[in-house]
Residue, then its C-alpha position, 0 to 999 in steps of 0.5 A: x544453842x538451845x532447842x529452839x534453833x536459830x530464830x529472832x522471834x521473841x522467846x518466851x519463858x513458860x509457867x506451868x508444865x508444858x507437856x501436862x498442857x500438850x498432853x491435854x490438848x485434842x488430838x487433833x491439835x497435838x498433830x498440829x504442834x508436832x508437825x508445826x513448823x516453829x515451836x508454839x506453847x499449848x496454850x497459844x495454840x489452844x487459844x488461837x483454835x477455840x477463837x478460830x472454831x468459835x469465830x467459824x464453828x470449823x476446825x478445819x478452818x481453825x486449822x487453816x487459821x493456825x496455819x495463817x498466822x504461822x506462816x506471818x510469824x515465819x515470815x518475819x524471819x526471813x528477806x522476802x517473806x521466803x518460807x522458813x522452818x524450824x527442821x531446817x536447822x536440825x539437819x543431820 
């Protein structure tokens, strides 16, 4: 098992360093990614923040956006659109 825990969402291979892109992120964002319920790139992340914050010129709507479409993709993975998260497999 890798670190991304039991999933069927699509899992997608990186380019580039992914903690040289986190550690550019807004500090802001980087406590959004930490505390997310499912593994985002920084990349996506980023990019669904500024269209959000450009779309409305608020980040805490940007963040609410974030918080949205999570949710959808989390839904996928459970009977009943049940609210599903990563930390839940790494029960200790």
């Amino acid at each position: 098992m890798d670190n991304l825990g039991q999933t069927k969402l699509k899992k997608k291979r990186t380019k580039g360093d992914p903690m040289h892109e986190f550690d550019c992120l807004p500090p802001l964002l980087r406590r959004w990614v930490r505390d997310a319920d499912m593994p985002w790139s920084p990349i996506s992340v980023k990019r669904v923040y500024m269209k959000a914050l450009k779309k409305t010129g608020s980040s805490g709507i940007a963040l609410a956006e974030l918080d949205k479409i999570q949710g959808k993709r989390l839904s996928k993975e459970t009977p009943h659109g049940e609210r599903y998260s990563i930390r839940e497999n790494f029960k200790s």
